[in-house]
N, C-alpha and C positions, 0 to 999 in steps of 0.2 A: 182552569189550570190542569196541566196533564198530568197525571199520575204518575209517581217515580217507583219502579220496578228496579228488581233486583240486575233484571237484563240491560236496563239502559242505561245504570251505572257502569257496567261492564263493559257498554260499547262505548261509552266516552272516557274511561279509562284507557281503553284500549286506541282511543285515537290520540291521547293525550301523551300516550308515553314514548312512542317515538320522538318529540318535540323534544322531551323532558329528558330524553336520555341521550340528545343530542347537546344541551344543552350543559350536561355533568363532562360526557364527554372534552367536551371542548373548554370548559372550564379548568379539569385534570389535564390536559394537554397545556395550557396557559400556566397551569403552578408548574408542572414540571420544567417546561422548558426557561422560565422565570427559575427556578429551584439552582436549575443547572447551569443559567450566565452567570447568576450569583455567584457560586464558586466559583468558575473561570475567575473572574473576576476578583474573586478574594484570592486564589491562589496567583495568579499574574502577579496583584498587588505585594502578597508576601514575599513571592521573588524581589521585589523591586527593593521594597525596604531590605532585606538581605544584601543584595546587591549593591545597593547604596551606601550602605556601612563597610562592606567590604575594600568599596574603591575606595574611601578613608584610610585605608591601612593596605597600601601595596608593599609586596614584595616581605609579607610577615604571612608565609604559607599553613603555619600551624593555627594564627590566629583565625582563618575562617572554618573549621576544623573544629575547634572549640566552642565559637562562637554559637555554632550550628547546634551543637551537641547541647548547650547549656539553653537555649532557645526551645528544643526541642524537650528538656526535661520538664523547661517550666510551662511549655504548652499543653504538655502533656497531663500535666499533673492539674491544669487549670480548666482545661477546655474535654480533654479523654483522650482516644485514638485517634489518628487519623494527623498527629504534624511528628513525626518521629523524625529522626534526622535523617534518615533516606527519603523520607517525603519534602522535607526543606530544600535539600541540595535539589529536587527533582523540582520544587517550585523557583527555584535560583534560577534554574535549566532555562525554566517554562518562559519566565521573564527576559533573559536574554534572549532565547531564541526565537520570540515572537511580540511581535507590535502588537497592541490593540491600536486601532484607531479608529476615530470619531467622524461617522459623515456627518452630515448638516440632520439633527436632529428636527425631528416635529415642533419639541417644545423647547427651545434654547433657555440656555441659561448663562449668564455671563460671566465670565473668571477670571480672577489675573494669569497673566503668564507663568508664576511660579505654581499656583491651585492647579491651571490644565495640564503644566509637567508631572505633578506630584498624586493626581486625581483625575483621570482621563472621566469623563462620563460617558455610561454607557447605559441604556435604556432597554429594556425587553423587546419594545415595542416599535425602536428602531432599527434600520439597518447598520448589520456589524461585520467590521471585517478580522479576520488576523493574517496578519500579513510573516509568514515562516522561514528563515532562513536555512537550510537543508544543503549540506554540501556544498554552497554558495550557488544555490538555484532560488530562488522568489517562489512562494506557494501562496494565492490567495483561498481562500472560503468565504463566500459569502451566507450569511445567516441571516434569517428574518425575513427574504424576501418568498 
């Protein structure tokens, strides 16, 4: 059996860590971009529910105004920074002015037609688009690919 030296830990250390430090890498790159569709994703959906309430009560301009404000104290007070009332109206925005929509995922899952209106699914690990309406011009992004 060959002798273990203080040298020849150091060279198999040293071949090992390129591997290892490819490996953190692309892991941290995995939780962040996983980090960051989450939010999209919770904030789109916050638009929605906002939005959704609001088209219950047309043409009562003060009511979403309020709504907002009152949504925004008790988010605030529950969850921390980050849903103030200029960030709601700005997740309102976000919702109408942009689609998510669903390619044909990897691993389906089957829903009723009211679950895919009310809960679009969207996977890290598929392809996603948002589809932007901008002065009545179409903008796609594709992401994941």
């Amino acid at each position: 059996m060959a002798k273990i030296t203080a040298g020849s830990v150091s060279k198999t250390v040293a071949g090992m860590l390129p591997e290892i430090r490819l490996l953190i890498e692309e892991a941290r790159h995995r939780a962040v971009t996983a980090a960051n569709l989450s939010m999209v994703t919770l904030y789109w959906n916050i638009g929605r529910v906002i939005n959704t309430e609001l088209q219950k009560a047309p043409g009562r301009a003060d009511y979403g105004g309020q709504l907002i404000e009152r949504l925004a104290v008790g988010l605030n007070r529950e969850y921390g920074r980050g849903f103030s009332a200029p960030n709601l109206w700005d997740m309102k925005r976000f919702h109408s002015g942009f689609q998510i929509l669903q390619p044909v995922a990897r691993e389906s899952r089957i829903l009723s037609p009211a679950a895919r209106e009310s809960a679009p699914l969207i996977k890290a690990e598929t392809v996603w688009a948002v589809v932007g309406r901008r002065h009545g011009d179409a903008e796609t992004r594709r992401h994941g690919e």
